[in-house]
Structures are given as C-alpha cells and as structure tokens.
C-alpha distance (Angstrom), angle and dihedral (degrees) to the residues before:
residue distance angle dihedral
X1 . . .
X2 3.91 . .
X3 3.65 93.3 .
X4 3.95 89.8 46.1
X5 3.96 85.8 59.7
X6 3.91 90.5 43.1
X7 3.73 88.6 51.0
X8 3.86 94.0 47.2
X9 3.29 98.6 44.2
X10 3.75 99.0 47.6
X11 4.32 83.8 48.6
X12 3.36 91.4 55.0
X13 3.85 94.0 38.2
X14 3.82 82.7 56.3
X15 4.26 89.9 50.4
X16 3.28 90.2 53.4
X17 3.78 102.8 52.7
X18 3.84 88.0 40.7
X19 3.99 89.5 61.0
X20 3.89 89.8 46.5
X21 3.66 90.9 51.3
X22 3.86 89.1 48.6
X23 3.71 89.6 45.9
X24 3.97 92.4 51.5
X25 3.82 92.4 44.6
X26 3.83 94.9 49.2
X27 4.34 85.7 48.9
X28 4.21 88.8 52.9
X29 3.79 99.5 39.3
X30 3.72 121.9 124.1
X31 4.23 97.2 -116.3
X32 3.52 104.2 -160.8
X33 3.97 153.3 154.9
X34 4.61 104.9 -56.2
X35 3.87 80.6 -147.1
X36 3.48 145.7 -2.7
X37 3.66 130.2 -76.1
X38 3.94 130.3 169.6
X39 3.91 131.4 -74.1
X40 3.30 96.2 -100.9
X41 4.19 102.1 42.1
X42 4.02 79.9 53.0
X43 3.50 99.0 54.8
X44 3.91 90.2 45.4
X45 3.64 89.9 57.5
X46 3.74 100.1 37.3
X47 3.94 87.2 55.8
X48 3.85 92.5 49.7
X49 4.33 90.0 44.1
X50 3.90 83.8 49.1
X51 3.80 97.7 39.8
X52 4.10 83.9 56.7
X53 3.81 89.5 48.7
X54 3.69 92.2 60.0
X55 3.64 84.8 72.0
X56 3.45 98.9 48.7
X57 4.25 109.9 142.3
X58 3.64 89.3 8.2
X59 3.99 95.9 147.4
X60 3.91 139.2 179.9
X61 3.79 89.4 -130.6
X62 4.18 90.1 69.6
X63 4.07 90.8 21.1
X64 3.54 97.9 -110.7
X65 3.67 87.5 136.5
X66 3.45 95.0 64.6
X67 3.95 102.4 70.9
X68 4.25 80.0 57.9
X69 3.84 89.9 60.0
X70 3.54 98.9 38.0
X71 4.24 87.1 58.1
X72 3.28 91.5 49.6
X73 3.57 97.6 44.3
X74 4.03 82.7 50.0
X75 4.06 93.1 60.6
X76 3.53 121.5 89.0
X77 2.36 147.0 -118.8
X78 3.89 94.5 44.6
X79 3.54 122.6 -136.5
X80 3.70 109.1 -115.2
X81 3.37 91.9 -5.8
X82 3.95 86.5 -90.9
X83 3.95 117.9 142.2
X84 3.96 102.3 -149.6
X85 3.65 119.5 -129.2
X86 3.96 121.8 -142.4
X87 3.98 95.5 -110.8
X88 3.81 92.0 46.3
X89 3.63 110.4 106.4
X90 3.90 107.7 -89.7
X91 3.73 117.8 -168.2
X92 3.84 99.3 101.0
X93 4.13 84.0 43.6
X94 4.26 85.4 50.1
X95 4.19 90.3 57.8
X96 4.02 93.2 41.7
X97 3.58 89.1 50.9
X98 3.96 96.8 51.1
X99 4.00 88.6 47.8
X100 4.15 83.3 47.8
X101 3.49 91.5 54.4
X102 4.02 97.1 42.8
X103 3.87 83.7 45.9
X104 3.44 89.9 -122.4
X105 3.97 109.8 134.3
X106 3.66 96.7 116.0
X107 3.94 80.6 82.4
X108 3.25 114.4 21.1
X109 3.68 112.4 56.8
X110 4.64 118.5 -126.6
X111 3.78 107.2 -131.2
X112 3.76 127.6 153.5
X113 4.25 84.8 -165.1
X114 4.00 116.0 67.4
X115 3.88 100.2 -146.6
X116 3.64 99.4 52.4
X117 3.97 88.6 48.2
X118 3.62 78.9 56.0
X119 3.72 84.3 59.0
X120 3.68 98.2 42.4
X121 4.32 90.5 51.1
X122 4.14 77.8 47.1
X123 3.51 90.9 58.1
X124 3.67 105.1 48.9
X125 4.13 89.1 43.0
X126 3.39 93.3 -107.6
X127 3.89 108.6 114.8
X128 3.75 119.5 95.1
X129 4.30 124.8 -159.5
X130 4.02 103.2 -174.5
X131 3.28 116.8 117.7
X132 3.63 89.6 -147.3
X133 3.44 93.4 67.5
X134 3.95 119.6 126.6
X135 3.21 104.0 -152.9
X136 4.43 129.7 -138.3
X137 3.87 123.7 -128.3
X138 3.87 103.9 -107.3
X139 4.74 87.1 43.8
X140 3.40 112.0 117.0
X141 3.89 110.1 -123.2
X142 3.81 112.6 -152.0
X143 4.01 127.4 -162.5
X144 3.13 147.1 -172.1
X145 3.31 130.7 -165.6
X146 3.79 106.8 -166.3
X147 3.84 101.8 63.5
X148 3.87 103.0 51.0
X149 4.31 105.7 152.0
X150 3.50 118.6 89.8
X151 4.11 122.0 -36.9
X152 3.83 97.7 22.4
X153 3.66 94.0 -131.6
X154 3.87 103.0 148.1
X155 4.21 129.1 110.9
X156 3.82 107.9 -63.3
X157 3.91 117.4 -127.8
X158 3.71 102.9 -179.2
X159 3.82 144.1 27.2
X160 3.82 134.0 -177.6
X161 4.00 131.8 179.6
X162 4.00 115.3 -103.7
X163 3.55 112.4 -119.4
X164 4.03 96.7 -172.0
X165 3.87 145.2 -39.1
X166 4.05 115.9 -129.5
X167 3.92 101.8 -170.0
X168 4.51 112.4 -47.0
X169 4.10 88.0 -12.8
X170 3.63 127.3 87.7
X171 3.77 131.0 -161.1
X172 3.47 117.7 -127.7
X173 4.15 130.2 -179.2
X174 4.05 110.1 -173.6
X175 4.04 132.2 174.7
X176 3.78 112.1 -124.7
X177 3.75 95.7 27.9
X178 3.55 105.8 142.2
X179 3.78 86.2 -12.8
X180 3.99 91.1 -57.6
X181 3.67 150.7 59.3
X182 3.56 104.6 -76.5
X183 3.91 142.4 139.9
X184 3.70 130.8 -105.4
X185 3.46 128.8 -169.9
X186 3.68 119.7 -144.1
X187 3.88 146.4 175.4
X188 3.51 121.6 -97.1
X189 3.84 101.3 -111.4
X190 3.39 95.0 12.5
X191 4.22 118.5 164.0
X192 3.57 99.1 -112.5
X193 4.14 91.5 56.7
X194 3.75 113.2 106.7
X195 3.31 105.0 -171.9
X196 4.17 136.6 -71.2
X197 3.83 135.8 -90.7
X198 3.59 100.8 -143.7
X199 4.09 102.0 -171.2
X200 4.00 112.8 -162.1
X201 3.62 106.6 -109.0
X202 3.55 89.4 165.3
C-alpha cells in the first residue's frame, strides 16, 4: 500500500510539473501571424494588438477602466444611443475604444453589447463561424459561455482582440476579464469560441 501512495504521488507530482511547464511555455511563446498577409494589413493589425496593450492591467478595482468608457462614451455617434456607465460590463466597450483610438471604425464596428457587434461584423461580411478558423492578431474573438456542446451557437457575453496564435493556442487580451485588461490564452477551436470578426485591413 506504501508503494501504491509513493507511486501515486510521484505520478501526480509528475502531472503537476508537466502543466506548469505547459503553462510557462504557453506565457514565453512567440504569438504570431498563422500566415502571411501584406505590409500594410500587418501594420493595421499590429497597431490595433498594440493599441489594446496600452491598456494592459487597467482594472475597475483602481479605476483604470474608466478612462476606456469615458472614450467610448465620447465617440459618436453612440451605439444604441446608450451612454455606458463604469460598473456596466465593458469588454465590447474595451475593443470599440481601441478601434476609436486607431481611428479605425469604418471597419470595425463600436458596440458596448457583444451580439449586436456580432451583427454589425455580419453586416459588413466580416464575421466568420468555422471552428477551423485560425484566427489573425487584430480579429475579434467572441464567446460565449452558456452554449458550450458542439457548434457554439448560443448568445455571446464577451469578446476580446487576438493578439497571436503559436501552433493550436491563441493569444487573447480582453477588457473586463476578471474585472481588468488581461490576457487569456485559449485553444484554437475551443467550446467557448463563438465565432470571429475579421475586419478588412486590407
């Protein structure tokens, strides 16, 4: 029975460091482009990835979120005619606010509401369902987390702006995740994704 324990132990001992590894290896990848595009599409989406990164730790526990909302709030015309509050839930604000500031709204929709910027990509052509889909830094990657088996068709409650893909993973930075700007890293493919807006920077 003692050696059982040993055995165990050191097994999951092993798991453990395994996952840690993983976890420190997906944190120092290279994210990048999945394929080439031209100068010019690149430097459209690097400014957007970078404009993002700006706000990178901006939070609602210090306030830092609230020069984000106060942008968009300042752009007209407003979506929906809503003026966002601080303690409304952000993230769709946090990727209108980065295509504000890189003055690029002719192609990339302002919404403070996920599922009708799903619309809005919809409308100009620009929104892609495949779950094959490797993704660009400067896409918009839309969730949601209530419709998780099979073709992730359900409401979407959150969105964030791709930063890169390094082989099946895909680097993600979002406003109100966790209450912040923060990254995620997430599986190409993966359940939760609802789909892409894929603005035309060419």
């Amino acid at each position: 029975m003692k050696k059982f324990r040993k055995r165990l132990f050191l097994v999951l001992l092993a798991m453990v460091l395994l996952a840690i590894v993983g976890i420190l290896a997906l944190k120092s990848a290279a994210f990048g482009f999945a394929r080439p595009v031209s100068d010019t599409e690149k430097q459209k989406r690097l400014q957007i990835v970078a404009t993002a990164e700006e706000w990178l730790g901006a939070s609602e526990a210090d306030g830092g979120h609230k020069p984000i909302i106060d942008l968009y709030n300042a752009h007209e015309p407003l979506a929906v005619g809503y003026l966002m509050k601080y303690e409304d839930a952000w993230c769709a604000t946090f990727g209108s606010t980065v295509a504000i500031q890189c003055g690029m709204t002719g192609i990339i929709p302002t919404e403070c509401g996920c599922q009708r910027q799903i619309k809005l990509f919809d409308s100009l052509g620009c929104w892609v369902e495949d779950d094959n889909y490797i993704p660009l830094p400067g896409d918009y990657i839309f969730y949601s987390s209530k419709d998780v088996i099979g073709d992730n068709i359900g409401w979407s409650d959150h969105v964030g702006i791709v930063v890169g893909t390094w082989g099946n993973y895909i680097k993600v930075i979002e406003g109100n995740y966790l209450d912040r700007v923060e990254y995620r890293i997430i599986a190409v493919g993966d359940s939760y994704i609802r789909g892409y807006g894929v603005p035309n920077y060419g």
